[in-house]
N, C-alpha and C positions, 0 to 999 in steps of 0.2 A: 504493500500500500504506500511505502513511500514512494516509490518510484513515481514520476508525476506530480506528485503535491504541489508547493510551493503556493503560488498567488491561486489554484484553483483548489486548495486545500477544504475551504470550508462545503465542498459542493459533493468532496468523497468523505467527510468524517460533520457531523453537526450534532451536538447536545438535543435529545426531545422532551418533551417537557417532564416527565415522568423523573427524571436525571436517568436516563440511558443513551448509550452513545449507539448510534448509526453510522455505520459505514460500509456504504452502497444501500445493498436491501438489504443487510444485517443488522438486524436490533440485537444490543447487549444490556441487557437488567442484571447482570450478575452481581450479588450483592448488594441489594437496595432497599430489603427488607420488608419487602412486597409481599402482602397476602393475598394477595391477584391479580388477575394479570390487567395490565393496564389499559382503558379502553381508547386512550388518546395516542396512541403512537399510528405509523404511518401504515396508510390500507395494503400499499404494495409490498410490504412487509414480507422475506422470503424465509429468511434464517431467523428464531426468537432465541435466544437463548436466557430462560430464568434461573439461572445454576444459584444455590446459597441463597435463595428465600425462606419465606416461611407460609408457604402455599400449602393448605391443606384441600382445599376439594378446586376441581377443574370442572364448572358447572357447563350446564347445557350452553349458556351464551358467552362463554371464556373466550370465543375464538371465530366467533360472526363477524369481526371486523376484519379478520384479515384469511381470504379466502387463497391466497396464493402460498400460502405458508406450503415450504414441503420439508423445513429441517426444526426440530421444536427440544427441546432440553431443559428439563427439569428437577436436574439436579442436585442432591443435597437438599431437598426441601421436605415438605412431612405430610407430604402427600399421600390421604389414606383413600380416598375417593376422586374417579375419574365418574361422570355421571355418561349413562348410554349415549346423550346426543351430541355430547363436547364436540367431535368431531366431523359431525354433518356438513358444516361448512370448509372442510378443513381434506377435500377426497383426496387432494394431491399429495397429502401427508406422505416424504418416504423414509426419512429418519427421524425417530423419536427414543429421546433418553431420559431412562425412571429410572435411574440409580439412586441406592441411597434413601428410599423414604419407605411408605409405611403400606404400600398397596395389599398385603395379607390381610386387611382387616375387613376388605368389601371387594376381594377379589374377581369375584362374580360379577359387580354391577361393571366393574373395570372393565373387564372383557366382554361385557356387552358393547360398550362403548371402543374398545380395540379391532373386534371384528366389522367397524365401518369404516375401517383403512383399507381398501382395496388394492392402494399403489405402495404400502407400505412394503420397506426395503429391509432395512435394519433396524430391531429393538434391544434397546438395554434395559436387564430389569433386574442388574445385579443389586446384591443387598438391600433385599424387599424383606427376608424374614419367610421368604416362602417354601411349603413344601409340593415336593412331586405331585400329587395331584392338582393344588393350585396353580401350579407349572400348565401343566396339561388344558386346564378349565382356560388358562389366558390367550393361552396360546391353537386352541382349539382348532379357530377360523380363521389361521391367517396366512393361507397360500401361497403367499406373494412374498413372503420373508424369505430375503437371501445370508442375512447374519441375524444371528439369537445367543444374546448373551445372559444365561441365569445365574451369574459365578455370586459367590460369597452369599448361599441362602443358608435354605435347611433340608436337601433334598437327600434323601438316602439311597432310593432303590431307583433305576430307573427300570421300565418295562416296555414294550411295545404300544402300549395303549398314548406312552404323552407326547411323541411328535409326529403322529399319525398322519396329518394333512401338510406338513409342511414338506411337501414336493421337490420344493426350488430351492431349498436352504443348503448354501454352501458353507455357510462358518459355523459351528456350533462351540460354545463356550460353557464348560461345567465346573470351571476351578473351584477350589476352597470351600467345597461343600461337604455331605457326611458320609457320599455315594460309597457303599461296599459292595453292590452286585447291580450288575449288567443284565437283561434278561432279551434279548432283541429288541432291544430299544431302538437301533436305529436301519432296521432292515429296509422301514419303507424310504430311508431316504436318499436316495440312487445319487443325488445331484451334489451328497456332500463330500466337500473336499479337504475343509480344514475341521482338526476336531482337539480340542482341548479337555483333558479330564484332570489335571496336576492337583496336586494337596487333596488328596482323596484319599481313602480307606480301602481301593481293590486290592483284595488280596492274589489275584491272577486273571492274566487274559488269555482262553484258552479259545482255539478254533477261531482265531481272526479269521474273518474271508470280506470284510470291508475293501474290494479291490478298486473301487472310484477313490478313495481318499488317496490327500496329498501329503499331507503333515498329519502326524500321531502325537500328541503331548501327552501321557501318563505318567511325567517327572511324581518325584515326591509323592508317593502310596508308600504298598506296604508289597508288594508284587513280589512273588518267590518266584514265578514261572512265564513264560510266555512262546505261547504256540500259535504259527500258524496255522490255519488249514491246510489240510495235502493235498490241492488242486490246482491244475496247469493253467488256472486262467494267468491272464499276465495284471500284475498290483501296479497301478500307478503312485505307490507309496516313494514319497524321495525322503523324507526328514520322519523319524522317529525317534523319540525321546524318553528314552526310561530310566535316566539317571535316577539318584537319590531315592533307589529301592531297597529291597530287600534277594534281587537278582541272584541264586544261586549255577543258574547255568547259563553258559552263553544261550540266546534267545532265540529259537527254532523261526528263521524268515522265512519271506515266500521264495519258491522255485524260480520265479520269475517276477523281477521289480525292477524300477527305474529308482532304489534306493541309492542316495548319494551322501548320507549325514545320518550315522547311526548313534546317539550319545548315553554310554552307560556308567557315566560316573557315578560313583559312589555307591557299589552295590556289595555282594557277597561273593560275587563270582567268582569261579576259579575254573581250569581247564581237568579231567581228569585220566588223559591217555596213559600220562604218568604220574606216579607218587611221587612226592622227596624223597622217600625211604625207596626207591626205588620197586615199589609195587606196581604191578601192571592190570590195569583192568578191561584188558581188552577181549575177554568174552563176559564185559558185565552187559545189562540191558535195565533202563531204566521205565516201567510201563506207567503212562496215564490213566485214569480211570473217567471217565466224562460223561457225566450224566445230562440229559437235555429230555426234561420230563420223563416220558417214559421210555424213552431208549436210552441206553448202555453204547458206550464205543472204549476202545481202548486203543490206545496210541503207547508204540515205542519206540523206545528211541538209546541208539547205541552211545554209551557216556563219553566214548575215545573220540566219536566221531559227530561231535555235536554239528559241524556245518554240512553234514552229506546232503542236506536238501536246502542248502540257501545260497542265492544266487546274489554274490557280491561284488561282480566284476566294475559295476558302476560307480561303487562307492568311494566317495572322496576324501570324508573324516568322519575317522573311527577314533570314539574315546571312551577310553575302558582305564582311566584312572580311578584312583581309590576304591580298591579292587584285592581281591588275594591271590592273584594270577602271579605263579613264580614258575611258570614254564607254560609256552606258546605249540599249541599241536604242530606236526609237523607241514608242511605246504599251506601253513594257515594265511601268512603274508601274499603266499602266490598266487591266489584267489582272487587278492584285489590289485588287481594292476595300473586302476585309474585311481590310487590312497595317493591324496595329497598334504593329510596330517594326520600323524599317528601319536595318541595320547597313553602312555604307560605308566606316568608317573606315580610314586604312592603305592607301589602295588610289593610284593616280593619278591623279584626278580632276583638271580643270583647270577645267570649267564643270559646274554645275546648276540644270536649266530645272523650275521649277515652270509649269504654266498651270490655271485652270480646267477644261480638258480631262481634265487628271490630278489630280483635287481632294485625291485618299486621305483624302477625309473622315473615317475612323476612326482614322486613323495619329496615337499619341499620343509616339510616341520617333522622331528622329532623327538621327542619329550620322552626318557626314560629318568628322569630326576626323582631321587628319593624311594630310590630300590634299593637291595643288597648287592648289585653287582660288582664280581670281580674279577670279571672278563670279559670281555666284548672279543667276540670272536666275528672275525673275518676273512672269508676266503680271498685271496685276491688273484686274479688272474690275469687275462688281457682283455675281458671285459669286465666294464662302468660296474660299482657298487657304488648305489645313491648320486647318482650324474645332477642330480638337479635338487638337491640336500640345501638349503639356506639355512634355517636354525636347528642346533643340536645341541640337546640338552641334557647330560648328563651328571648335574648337579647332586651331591649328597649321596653318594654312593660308596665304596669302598674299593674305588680301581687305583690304583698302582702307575697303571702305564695305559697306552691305545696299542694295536696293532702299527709293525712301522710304515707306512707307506698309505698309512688308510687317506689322508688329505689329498692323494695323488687321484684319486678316482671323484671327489667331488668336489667338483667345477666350478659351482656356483653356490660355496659354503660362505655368510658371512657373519653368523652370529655361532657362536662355543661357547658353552658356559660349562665347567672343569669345577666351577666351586666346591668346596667342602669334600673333597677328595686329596690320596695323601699323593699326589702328584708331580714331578718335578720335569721344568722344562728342559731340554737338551742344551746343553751350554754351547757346545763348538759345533761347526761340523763334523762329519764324521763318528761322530761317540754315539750315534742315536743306536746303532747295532749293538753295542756294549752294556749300554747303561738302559735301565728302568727309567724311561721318562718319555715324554710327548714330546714331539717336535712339530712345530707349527713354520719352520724357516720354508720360505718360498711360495707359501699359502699366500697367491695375491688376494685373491676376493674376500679375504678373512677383514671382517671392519671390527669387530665386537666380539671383545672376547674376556670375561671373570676367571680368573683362580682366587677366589676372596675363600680363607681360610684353609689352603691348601699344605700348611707346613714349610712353604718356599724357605729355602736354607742362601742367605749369601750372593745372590742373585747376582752375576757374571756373567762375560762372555758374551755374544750377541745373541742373545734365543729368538729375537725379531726379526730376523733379516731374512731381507726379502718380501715381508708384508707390509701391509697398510693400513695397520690397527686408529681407530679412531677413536674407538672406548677400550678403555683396560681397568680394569678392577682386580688391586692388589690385597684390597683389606684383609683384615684379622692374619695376615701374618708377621707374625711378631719378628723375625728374623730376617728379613727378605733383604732389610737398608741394610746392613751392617758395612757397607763403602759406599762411595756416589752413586750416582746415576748413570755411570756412561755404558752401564747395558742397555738404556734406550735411544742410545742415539742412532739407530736406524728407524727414530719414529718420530725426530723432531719436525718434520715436515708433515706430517700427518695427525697426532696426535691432540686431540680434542677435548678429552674427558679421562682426569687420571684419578681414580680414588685409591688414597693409600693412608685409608680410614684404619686405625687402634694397630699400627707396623712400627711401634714403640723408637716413633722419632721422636729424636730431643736435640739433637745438633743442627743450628739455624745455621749451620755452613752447610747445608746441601745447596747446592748449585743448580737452583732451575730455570734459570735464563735460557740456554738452549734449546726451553719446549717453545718454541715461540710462536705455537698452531692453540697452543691449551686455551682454553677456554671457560674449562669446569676444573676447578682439584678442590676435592676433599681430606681436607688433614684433622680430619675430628678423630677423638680417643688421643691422640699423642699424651707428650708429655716436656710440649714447646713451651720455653719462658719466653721467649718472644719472635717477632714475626719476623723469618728470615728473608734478610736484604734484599735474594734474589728474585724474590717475587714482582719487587717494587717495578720492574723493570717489563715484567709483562701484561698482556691487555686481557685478562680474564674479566670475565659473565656473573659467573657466580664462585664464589669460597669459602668455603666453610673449614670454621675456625672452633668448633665446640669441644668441649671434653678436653680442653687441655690447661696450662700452667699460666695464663699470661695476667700480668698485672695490668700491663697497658698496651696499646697500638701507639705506634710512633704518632707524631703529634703531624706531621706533615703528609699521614694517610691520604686525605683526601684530596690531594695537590700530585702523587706521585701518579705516571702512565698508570698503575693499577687502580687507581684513587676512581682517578678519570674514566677509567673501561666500566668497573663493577656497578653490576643492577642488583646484585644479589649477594648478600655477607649474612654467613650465621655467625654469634658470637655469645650464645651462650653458657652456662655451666665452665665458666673461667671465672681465677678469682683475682678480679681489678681491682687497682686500690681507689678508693673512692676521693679521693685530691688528686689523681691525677688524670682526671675526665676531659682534657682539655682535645681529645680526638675523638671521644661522643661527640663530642658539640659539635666539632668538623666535620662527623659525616649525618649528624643530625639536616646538615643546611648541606649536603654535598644532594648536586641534583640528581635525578633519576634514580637513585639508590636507595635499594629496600634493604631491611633488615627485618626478615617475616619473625624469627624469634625475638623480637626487640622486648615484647613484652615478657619475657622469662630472661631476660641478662638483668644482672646484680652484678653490686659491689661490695667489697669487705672495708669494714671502719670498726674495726679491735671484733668483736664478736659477733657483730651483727652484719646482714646480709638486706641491703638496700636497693630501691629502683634508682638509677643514675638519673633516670629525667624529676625524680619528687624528694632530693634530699631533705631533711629538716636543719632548720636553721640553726642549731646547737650543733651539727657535724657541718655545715658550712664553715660556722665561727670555725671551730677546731682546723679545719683544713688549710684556715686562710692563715692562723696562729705558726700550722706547718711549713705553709710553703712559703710565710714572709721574711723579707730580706733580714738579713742576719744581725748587720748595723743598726736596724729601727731595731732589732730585739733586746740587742744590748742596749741600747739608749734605754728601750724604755723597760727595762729590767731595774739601771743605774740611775733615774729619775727619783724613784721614790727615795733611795739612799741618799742621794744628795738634801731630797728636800727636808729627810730625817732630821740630817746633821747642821743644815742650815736653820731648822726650828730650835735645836736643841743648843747650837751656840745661843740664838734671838735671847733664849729664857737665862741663859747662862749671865750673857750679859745685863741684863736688865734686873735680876737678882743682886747682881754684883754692881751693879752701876756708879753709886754712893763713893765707895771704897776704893775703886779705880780712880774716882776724880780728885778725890782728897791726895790720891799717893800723886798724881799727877802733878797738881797743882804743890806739892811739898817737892819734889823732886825742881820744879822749874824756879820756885819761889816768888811766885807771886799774890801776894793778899786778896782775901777774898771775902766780905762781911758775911756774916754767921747771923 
């Protein structure tokens, strides 16, 4: 809407008299504390929206004044009655929203008055308080619904009997309700495509054969199982969502789908070809029992071989983290040759086998972070393993080393994350055959890459060369600085973002002038007494300075090249001495520069722990007592002694007065009347 305003501004936005704002044919009363709808707004009125009233009934003549209405929202208000004729005037009605108010209490007259929307498209009628048959009774007669949203009531059971006429309904929404059984509830509805059940109570979806739908939501239930039906039609199913179950086996798909997004995080699952204990159960059978009224069927199903009838060649991303999966069937990757992100993290993983046999030549993310692993095996041959690999993530595991030569095969790798594993990089060339460690030298496409707590010992040698690291993440190792920096000087010309967060630096001679690309460094956790020299000299974004020793920042911070770059300084949890705040103030008034933690920096003045912007005026005194010239202290120390002794001779004299004059004047000899 802004586009265009200016001098014709008041002709697309004008105040109506009600206090609602129009703009075009949109009427806004949102929040205006209306108990009805207003009868002076404008006839050709298309969109109303009364969201945030306190509208309780929508009577017969609510809506005679404006007969072009076709988008209406009611919002948040306490709306317990719609009356039959509300909407006579009103046929073109295609969206209408009841979220939020009280329509269980006269849900019948309600839907007398709903089934006179002929053109209606999409209803909201989440958080009414309703149950399934009031569901049913609303929604009865209304044909022409393409979206139907019931979420957040009180619906338990659904059956066949409550969306019976609704033909055309492509979206159906059942979130956050108390639903624990399915009973063909949605056979008659051929046309739907999207269907949402999340935060619900099913305890298993058995016998899908919904082959129109497009998107499956049953995140968050309580699901142990989930089976499809055994028939060749083909599923136009792409996205299915069964994370945050209670998922014990991988989930029996259809034969045939255009499944592209399968997400099972956070489930029970595990694979059972094989045991850790090395048990085999490959003549176990696991059989279904499925009762559907008075027929019996029984389905089974080999434990080794959970995908023999699912077809996953389509699928794009697969996430099966937070999981108890610590060994993968075998050709289980090779199934899916269009996976573009594979999600394992979280799970118990202890080995993974890459070979050319399972290339996943598409696969650009891979996430194993927070397994047991202590091998990552790799076949390597003279064909591609993972040719087209960008981020890998093998953070918090227990690896040692990688395979040597594994970077040589992916091409297009630029994000590593190595963290929290006990790791070390390859110092020289040459040594990588010899020694335990990764080598990353000659990996150009490599931009980002963490060893944050990896035990780095002494850091040496060029372990960069050859790449074009732009992030590096050295934190939590405590050993890594123990000499300069000049193992990174194959990355002053690149190098962007260095964190070398709690790496127990304390010597402000390290030398960083040479990064002269940095932009970002992180030296929080140290154990710096003050800000080293070389910084001053380069043009960093943001620096963070927290968790460490420092009394004060130079006083000419805000004036140095660094002064001038920074938008962004943390500085606090240091303890400053509070008289020598004269480089707050500096970067108080320094421009464009934030300090997001300002309101958590203090300062120390003997025991106490102050805001440097609200000192109290008794640690001011004291400060100024501290930092004043030396000469006014002794003056005015030597004042009061002097004025002691100059009162103390006055009384001296003046006691004595008499007696001084007489010896005076006997001494000179001159008469004097008495």
């Amino acid at each position: 809407l802004a586009v265009g305003w200016g001098s014709g501004m008041d002709a697309a936005w004008a105040p109506s008299p009600g206090g609602c704002e129009l703009v075009q044919s949109t009427m806004d009363c949102t929040g205006r504390w209306l108990s009805s709808i207003p009868g002076n707004l404008r006839g050709d009125t298309e969109e109303l929206f009364l969201d945030d009233n306190t509208i309780q009934v929508l009577g017969n003549a609510s809506l005679l004044l404006y007969p072009q209405l076709w988008h209406l929202s009611l919002t948040r208000n306490r709306l317990e009655l719609i009356e039959p004729g509300a909407f006579l005037s009103s046929q073109g009605l295609e969206v209408l929203s009841l979220t939020d108010n009280l329509l269980f209490t006269n849900y019948s007259l309600t839907a007398a008055a709903l089934s006179a929307l002929p053109a209606l498209r999409m209803l909201d009628l989440a958080g009414n308080q309703l149950r399934e048959d009031m569901v049913s009774v609303l929604v009865s007669n209304l044909s022409s619904l393409e979206s139907l949203s019931v979420a957040r009531n009180i619906i338990m059971r659904l059956d066949s009997s409550i969306f019976t006429n609704l033909t055309e309904l492509l979206e159906l929404n059942l979130e956050k309700n108390y639903i624990f059984e399915i009973d063909n509830a949605f056979e008659g509805l051929q046309r739907l495509q999207r269907l949402n059940i999340a935060y619900n109570y099913l305890p298993c979806l058995v016998g899908f054969d919904l082959t129109q739908l497009r998107v499956l939501n049953v995140s968050n239930n309580v699901i142990e199982w989930f089976l499809t039906l055994e028939i060749d039609d083909l599923f136009e199913l792409e996205v299915l969502d069964l994370s945050h179950n209670r998922l014990l086996f991988f989930p029996v798909l259809p034969q045939k789908s255009k499944l592209h997004s399968l997400l099972l995080q956070d489930n029970r699952m595990s694979f059972y070809q094989r045991l850790p204990n090395g048990t085999s159960l490959a003549n176990v059978t696991m059989q279904f029992l499925i009762i559907d009224g008075n027929s019996t069927n029984i389905t089974t199903v080999r434990l080794w071989d959970e995908l023999c009838h699912s077809n996953l060649s389509s699928l794009r991303l697969l996430d099966m983290s937070q999981n108890e999966v610590w060994g993968l069937p075998d050709d289980f990757l090779a199934q899916m040759p269009s996976l573009t992100h594979l999600k394992l993290n979280q799970n118990c993983l202890e080995a993974f086998h890459l070979s050319e046999e399972d290339p996943l030549a598409m696969l650009t993310e891979l996430d194993l972070s927070q397994n047991q692993l202590v091998e990552l095996g790799v076949k390597v041959g003279v064909g591609d393993i993972l040719p087209s690999l960008q981020l890998f993530n093998l953070s918090t595991n227990r690896l040692q080393a990688l395979p040597p030569g594994i970077f040589t095969h992916t091409r297009k790798i630029t994000t590593l994350d190595l963290s929290r594993n006990r790791v070390d990089l390859c110092p020289q060339p040459g040594e990588a055959e010899s020694l335990a460690c990764v080598d990353i030298r000659g990996v150009e496409t490599l931009t980002h890459l963490s060893l944050a707590g990896c035990g780095l010992q002494s850091m040496g040698g060029r372990p960069f060369q050859g790449t074009s690291l732009i992030h590096l993440d050295l934190s939590d190792n405590r050993q890594a600085l123990s000499g300069d920096l000049g193992w990174l000087q194959d990355l002053v010309l690149t190098l962007q973002v260095l964190s070398l967060r709690n790496t127990s630096l304390s010597s402000t001679a390290v030398d960083f002038s040479a990064l002269k690309s940095l932009v970002r460094l992180d030296l929080s956790g140290n154990s710096l007494a003050a800000l080293p020299a070389s910084l001053g000299t380069l043009r960093l974004r943001s620096l963070d300075l927290r968790d460490n020793c420092l009394p004060a920042l130079p006083r000419a911070v805000a004036q140095v090249p660094l002064g001038r770059s920074l938008r962004e300084l943390y500085l606090s949890r240091n303890p400053y001495n509070c008289c020598t705040l004269g480089w707050w103030d500096a970067l108080q008034q320094a421009e464009g520069l934030r300090v997001p933690d300002g309101p958590e920096v203090t300062c120390r003045h003997g025991s106490r722990a102050l805001s440097p912007g609200a000192l109290p005026e008794p640690v001011l005194r004291s400060c100024r007592w501290q930092t004043a010239d030396l000469a006014l202290l002794y003056l005015v120390l030597a004042l009061p002694t002097c004025l002691t002794l100059l009162v103390a001779f006055v009384i001296v004299f003046l006691m004595l007065k008499e007696k001084l004059l007489k010896m005076v004047k006997t001494r000179c000899g001159v008469p004097s009347p008495y």
